[in-house]
C-alpha positions in Angstrom: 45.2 -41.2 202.4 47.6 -41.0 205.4 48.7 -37.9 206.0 52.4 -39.5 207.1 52.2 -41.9 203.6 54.9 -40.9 201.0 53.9 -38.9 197.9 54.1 -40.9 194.8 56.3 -38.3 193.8 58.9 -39.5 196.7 58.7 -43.1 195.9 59.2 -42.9 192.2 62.4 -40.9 193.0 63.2 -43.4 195.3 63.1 -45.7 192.9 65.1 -43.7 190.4 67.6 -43.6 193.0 67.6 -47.4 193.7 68.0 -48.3 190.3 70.8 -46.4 189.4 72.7 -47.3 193.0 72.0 -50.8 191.4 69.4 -52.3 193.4 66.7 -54.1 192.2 63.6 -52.0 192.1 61.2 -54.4 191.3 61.7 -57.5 194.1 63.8 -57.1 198.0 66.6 -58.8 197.9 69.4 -59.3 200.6 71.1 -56.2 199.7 68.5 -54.1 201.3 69.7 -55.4 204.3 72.1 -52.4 205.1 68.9 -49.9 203.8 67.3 -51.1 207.2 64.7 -53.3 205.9 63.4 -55.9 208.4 63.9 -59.6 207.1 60.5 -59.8 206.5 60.3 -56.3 204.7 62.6 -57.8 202.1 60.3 -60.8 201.4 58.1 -58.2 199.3 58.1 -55.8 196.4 60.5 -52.6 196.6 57.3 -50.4 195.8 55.4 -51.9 198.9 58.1 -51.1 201.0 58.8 -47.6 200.3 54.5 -47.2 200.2 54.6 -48.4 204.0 57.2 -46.1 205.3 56.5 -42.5 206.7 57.2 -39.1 204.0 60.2 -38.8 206.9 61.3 -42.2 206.4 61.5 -42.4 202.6 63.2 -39.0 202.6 66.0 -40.4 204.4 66.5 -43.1 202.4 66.8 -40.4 199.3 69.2 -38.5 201.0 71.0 -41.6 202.0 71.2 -42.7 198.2 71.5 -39.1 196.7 
């Protein structure tokens, strides 16, 4: 495992958060847009792209949506 990959832990809460900020947890949408996902990022699953950001990364996002 990547030392720099998020815990499971991190994503799960991530996508607690998500949910009840009202984003879809399951597929990327538009809204991620102002998240910062890449176009091409929000062509896949939310899971995928919180497993391909850094433990830094995905903390942000958490503090961003706490």
């Amino acid at each position: 495992m990547n030392a720099t990959a998020p815990t499971t832990k991190q994503v799960n809460y991530a996508l607690a958060l998500l949910d009840k900020a009202g984003y879809d947890t399951r597929l990327m949408n538009c809204t991620f847009k102002k998240l910062g996902a890449t176009m091409r990022q929000r062509s896949g699953s939310v899971e995928n792209w919180l497993n391909n950001m850094t433990r830094r990364e995905v903390s942000s996002l958490i503090d961003e949506l706490k």
